[in-house]
Backbone as JSON Lines, residues from 0, in Angstrom:
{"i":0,"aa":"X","n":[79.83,9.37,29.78],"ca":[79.17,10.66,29.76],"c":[79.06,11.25,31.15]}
{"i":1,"aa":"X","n":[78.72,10.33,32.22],"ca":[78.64,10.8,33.6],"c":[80.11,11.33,33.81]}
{"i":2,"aa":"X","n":[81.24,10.84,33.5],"ca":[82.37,11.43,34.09],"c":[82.49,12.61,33.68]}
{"i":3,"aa":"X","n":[82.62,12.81,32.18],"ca":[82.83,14.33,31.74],"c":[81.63,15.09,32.17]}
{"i":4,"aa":"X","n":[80.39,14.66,32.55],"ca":[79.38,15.94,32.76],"c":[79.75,16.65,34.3]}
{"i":5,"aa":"X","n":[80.28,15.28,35.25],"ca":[80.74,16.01,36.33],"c":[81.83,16.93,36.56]}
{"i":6,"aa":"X","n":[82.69,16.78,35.43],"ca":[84.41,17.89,35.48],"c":[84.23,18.64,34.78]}
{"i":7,"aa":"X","n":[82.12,18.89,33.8],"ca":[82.13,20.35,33.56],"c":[81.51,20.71,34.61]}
{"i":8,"aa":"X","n":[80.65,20.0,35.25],"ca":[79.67,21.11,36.26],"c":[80.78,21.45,37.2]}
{"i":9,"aa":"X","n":[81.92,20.69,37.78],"ca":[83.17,21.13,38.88],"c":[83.62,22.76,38.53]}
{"i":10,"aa":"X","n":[83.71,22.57,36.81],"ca":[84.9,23.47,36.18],"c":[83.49,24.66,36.28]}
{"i":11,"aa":"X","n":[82.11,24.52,35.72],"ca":[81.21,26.01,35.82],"c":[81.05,26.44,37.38]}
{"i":12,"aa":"X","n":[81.21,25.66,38.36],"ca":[81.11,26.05,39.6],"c":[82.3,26.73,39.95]}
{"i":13,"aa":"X","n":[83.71,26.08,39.42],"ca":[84.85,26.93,40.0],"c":[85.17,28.34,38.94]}
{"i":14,"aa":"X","n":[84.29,28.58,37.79],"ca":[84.81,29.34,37.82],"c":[83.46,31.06,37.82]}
{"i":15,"aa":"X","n":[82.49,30.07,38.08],"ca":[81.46,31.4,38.9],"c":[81.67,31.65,39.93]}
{"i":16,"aa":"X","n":[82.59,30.94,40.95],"ca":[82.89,31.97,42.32],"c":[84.69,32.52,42.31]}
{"i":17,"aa":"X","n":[85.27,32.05,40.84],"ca":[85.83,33.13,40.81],"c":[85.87,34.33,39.47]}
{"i":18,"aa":"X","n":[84.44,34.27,39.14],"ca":[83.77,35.68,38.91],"c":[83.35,36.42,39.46]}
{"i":19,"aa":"X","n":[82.72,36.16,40.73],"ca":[82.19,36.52,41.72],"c":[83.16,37.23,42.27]}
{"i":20,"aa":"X","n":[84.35,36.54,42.88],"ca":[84.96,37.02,43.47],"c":[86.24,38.53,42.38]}
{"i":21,"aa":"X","n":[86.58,38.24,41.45],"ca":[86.33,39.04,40.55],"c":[86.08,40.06,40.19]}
{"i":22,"aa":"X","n":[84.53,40.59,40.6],"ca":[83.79,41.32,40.65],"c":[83.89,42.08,41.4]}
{"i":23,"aa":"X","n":[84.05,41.32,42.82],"ca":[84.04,42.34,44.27],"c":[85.09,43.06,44.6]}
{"i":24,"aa":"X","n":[86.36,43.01,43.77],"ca":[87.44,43.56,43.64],"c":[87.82,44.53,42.57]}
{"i":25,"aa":"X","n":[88.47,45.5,42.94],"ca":[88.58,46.74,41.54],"c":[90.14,47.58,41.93]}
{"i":26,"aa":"X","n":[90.22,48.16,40.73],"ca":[91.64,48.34,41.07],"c":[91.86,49.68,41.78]}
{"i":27,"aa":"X","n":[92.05,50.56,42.23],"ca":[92.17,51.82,43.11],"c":[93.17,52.64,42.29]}
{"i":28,"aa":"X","n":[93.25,52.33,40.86],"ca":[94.35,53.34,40.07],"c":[93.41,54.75,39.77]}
{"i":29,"aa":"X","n":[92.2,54.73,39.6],"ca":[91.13,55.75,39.39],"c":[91.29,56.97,40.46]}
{"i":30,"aa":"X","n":[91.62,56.42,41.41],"ca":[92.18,57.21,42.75],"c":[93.58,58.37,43.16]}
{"i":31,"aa":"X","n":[93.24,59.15,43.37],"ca":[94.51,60.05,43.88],"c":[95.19,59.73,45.18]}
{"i":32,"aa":"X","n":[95.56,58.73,45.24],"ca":[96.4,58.37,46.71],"c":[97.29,59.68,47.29]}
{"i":33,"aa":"X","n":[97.75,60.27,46.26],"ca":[98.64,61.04,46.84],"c":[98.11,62.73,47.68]}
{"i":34,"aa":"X","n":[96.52,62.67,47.46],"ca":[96.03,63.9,47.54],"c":[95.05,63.93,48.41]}
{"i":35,"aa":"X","n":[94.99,63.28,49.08],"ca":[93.97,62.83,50.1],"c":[93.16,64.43,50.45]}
{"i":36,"aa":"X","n":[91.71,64.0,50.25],"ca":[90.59,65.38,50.99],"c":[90.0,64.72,52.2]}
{"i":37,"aa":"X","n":[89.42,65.79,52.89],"ca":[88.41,65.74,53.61],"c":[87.13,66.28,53.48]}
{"i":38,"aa":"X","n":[86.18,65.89,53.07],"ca":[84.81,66.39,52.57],"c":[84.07,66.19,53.77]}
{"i":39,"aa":"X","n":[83.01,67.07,54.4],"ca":[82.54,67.3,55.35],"c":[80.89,67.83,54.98]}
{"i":40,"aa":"X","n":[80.0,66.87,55.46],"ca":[78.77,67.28,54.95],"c":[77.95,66.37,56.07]}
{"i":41,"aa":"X","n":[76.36,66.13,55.66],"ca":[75.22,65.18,56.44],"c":[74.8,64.13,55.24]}
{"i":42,"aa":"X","n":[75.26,62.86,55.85],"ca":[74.5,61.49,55.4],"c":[73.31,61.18,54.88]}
{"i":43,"aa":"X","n":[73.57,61.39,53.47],"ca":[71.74,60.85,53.39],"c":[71.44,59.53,53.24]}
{"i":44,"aa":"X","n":[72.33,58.84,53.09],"ca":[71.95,56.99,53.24],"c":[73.08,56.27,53.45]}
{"i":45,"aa":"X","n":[73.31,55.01,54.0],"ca":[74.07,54.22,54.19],"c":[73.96,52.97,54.39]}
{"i":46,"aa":"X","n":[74.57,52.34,53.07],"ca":[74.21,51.11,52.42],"c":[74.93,50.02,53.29]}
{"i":47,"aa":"X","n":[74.49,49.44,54.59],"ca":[75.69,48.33,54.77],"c":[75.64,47.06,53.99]}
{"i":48,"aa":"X","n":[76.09,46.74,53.23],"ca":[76.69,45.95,51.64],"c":[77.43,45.65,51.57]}
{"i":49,"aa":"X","n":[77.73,44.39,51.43],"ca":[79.18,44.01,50.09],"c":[78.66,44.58,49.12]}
{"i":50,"aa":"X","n":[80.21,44.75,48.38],"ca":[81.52,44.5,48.62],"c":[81.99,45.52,49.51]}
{"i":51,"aa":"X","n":[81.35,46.61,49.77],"ca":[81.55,48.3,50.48],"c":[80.28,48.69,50.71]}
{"i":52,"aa":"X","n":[81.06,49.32,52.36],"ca":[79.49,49.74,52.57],"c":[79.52,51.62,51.58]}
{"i":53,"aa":"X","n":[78.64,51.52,51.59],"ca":[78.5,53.23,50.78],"c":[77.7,54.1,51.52]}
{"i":54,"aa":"X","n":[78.99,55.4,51.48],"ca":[77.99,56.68,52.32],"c":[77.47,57.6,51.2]}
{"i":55,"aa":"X","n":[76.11,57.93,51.01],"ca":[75.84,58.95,50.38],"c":[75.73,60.02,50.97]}
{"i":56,"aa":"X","n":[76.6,61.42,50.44],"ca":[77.49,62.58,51.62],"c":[76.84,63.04,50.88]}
{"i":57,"aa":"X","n":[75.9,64.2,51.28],"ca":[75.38,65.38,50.88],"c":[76.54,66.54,51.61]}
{"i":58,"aa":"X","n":[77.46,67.37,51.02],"ca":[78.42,68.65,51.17],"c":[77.47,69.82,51.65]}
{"i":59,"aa":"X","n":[78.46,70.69,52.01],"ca":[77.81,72.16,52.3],"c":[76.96,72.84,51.18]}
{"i":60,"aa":"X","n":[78.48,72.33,49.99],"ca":[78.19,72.85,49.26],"c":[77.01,72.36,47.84]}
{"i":61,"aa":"X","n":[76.3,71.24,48.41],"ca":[75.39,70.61,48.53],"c":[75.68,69.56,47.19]}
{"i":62,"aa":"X","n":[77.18,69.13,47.15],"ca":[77.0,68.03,46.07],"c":[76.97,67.27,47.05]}
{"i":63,"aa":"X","n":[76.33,65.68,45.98],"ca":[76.6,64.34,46.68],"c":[77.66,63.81,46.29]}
{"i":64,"aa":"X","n":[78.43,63.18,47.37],"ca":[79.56,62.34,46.88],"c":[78.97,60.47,47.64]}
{"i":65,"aa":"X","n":[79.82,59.99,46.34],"ca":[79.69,58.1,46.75],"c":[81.23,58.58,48.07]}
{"i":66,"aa":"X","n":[80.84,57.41,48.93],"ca":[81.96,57.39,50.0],"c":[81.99,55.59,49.82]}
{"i":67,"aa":"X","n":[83.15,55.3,49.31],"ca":[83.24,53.79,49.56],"c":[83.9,53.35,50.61]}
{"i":68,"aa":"X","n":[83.62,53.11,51.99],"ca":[84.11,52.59,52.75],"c":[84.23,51.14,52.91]}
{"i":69,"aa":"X","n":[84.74,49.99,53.63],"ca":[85.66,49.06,53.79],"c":[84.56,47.89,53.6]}
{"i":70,"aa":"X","n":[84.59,46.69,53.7],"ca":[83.62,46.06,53.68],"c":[82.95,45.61,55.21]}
{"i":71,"aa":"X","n":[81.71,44.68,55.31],"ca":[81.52,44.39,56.83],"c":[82.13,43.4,57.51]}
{"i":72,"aa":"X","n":[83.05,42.67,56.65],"ca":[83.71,41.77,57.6],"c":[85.13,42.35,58.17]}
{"i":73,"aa":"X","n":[85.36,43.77,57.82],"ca":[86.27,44.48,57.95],"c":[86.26,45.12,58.94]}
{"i":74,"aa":"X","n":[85.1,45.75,58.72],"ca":[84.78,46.9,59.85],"c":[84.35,45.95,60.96]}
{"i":75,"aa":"X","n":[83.75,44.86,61.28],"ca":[83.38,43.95,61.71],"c":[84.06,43.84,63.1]}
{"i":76,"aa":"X","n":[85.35,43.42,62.4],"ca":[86.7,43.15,62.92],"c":[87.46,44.62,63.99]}
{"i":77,"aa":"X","n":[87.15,45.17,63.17],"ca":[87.15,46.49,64.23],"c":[86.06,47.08,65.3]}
{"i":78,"aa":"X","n":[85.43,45.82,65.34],"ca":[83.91,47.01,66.36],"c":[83.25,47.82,65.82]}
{"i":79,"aa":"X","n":[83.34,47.97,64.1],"ca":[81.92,48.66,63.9],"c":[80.98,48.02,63.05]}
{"i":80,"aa":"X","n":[79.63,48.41,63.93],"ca":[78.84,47.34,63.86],"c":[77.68,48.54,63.03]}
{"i":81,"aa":"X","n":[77.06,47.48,62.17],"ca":[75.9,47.99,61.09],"c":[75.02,48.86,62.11]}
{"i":82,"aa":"X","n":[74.5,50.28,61.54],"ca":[74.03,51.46,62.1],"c":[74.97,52.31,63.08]}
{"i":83,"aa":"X","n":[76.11,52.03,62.82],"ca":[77.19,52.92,63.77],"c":[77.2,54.38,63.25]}
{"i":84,"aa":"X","n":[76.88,54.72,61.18],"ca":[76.78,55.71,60.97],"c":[75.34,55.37,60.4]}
{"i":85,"aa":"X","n":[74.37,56.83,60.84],"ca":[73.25,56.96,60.1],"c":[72.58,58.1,59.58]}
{"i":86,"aa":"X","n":[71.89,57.9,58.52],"ca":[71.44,59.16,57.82],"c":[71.19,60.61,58.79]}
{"i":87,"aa":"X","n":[71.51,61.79,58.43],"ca":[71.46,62.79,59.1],"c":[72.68,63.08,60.39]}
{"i":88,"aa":"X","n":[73.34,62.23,60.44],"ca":[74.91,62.24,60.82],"c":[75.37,63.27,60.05]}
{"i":89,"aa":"X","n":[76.12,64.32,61.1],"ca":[77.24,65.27,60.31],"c":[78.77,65.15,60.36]}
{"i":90,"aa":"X","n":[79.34,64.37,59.14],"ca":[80.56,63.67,59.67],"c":[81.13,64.58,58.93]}
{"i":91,"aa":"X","n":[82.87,64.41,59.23],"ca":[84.16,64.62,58.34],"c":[84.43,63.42,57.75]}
{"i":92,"aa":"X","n":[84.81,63.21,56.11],"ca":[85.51,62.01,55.99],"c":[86.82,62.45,55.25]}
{"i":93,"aa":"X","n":[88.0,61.77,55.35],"ca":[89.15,62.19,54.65],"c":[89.31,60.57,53.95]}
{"i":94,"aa":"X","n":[89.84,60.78,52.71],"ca":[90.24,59.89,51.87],"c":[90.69,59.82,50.61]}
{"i":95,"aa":"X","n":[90.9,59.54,49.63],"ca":[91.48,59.61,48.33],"c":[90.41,60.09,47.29]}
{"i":96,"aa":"X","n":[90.34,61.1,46.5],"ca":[88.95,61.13,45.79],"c":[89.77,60.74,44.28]}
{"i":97,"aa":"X","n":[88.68,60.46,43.22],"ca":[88.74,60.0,42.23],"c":[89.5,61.07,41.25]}
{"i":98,"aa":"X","n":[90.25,60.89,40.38],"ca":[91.33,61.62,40.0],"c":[90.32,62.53,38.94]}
{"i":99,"aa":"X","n":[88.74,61.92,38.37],"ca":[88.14,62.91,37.87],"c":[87.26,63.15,38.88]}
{"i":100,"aa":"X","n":[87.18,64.72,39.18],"ca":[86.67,65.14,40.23],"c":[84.86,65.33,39.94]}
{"i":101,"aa":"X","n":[84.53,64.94,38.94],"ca":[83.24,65.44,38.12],"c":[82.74,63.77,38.92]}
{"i":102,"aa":"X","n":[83.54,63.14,38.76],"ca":[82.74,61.84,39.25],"c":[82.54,62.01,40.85]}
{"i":103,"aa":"X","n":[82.68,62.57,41.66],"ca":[82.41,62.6,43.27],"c":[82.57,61.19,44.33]}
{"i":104,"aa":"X","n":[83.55,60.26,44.05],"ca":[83.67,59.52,44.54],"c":[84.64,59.8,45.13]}
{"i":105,"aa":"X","n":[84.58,59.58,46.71],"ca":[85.73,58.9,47.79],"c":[86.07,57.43,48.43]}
{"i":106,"aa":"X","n":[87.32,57.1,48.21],"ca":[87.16,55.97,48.74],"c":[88.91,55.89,49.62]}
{"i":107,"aa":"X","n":[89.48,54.21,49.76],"ca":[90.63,54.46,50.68],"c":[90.9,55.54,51.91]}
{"i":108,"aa":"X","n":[89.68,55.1,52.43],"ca":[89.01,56.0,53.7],"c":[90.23,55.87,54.45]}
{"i":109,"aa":"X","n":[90.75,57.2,55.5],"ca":[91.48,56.89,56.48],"c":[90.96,57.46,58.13]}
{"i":110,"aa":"X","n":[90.21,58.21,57.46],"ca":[89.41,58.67,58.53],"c":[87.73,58.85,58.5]}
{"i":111,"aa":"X","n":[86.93,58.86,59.37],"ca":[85.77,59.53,60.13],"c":[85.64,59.97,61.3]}
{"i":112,"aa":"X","n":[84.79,61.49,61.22],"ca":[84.85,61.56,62.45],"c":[83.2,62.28,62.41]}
{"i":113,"aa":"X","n":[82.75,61.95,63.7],"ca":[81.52,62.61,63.44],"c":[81.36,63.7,65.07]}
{"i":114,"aa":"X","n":[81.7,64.87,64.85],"ca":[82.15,66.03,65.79],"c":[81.07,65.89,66.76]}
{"i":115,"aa":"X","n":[79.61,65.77,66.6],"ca":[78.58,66.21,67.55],"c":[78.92,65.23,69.17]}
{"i":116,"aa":"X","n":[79.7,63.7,69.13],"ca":[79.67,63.49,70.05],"c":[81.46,62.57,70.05]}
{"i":117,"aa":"X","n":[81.93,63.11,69.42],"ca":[83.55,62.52,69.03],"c":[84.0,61.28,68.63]}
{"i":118,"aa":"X","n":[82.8,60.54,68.27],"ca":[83.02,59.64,67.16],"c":[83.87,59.66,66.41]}
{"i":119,"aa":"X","n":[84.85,58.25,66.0],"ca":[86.54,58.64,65.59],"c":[86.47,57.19,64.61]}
{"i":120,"aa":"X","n":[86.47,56.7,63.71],"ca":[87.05,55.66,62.9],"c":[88.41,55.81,62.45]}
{"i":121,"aa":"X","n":[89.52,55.82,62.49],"ca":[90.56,55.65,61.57],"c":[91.46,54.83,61.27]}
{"i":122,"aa":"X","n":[92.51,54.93,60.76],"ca":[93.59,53.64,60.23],"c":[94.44,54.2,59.54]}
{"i":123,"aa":"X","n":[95.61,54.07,60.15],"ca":[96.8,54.59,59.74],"c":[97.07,55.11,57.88]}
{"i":124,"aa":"X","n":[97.57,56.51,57.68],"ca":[97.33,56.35,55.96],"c":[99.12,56.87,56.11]}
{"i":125,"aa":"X","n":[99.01,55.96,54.8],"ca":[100.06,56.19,54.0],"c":[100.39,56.77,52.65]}
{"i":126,"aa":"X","n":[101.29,57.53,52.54],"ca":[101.35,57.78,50.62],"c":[101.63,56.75,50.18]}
{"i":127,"aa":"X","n":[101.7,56.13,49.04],"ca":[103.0,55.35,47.75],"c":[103.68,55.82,47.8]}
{"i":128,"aa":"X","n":[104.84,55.4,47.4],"ca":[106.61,55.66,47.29],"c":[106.52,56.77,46.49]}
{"i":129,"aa":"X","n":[104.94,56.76,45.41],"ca":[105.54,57.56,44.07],"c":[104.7,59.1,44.14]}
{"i":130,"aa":"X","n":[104.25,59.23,45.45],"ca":[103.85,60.72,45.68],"c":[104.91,61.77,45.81]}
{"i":131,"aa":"X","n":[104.93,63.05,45.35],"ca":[106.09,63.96,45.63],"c":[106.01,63.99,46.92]}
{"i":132,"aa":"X","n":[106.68,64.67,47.53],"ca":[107.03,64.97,49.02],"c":[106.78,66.29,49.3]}
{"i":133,"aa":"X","n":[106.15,66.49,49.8],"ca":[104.97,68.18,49.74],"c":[104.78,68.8,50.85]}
């Protein structure tokens, strides 16, 4: 009985961290890769979190959009460090928005910039093969 109780508890442990892991991953087909915006507004919160940190963008035109940016061991890696952006920040962000536009999500960030003192995040963007050529 001891042997089999240990190669289930092995098997429930291996496979809750890869639910976990699972979880923290999603697919980016929801996304318009090929149409990239730039939405430009002031920060009203910013979640630094796994799996993404999240900007909540209040617009001019005063919707909120989710901004899913990269995770922190990502940005990490690049020198930006938790409170680099903070609420009442007036940034630009450019990135892929969600192919239904009613949902207000951006994510596959390629840029930030926050104009008042030239604050610059970016990373090279690319189309897919399968964008027209425009």
């Amino acid at each position: 009985m001891t042997r089999i109780g240990g190669w289930v508890g092995l098997a429930a442990i291996a496979v809750s961290s890869t639910v976990g892991n699972a979880y923290a991953h999603h697919s980016y087909a929801a996304f318009d890769r090929c149409k990239p915006v730039a939405l430009e507004g002031e920060i009203n919160r910013v979640e630094w979190a796994n799996p993404h940190i999240v900007i909540d963008l209040r617009t001019q035109d005063v919707n909120h959009y989710r901004i899913e940016w990269f995770a922190l061991g990502q940005l990490a890696a690049a020198d930006i460090a938790t409170g680099t952006l903070l609420a009442g920040d007036h940034v630009v962000i450019t990135g892929a928005p969600m192919r239904d536009p009613n949902l207000k999500v951006l994510s596959l960030l390629s840029e930030i910039r926050r104009p008042s003192d030239g604050w610059r995040w970016g990373r090279e963007r690319t189309l897919p093969q399968n964008c027209a050529a425009g």
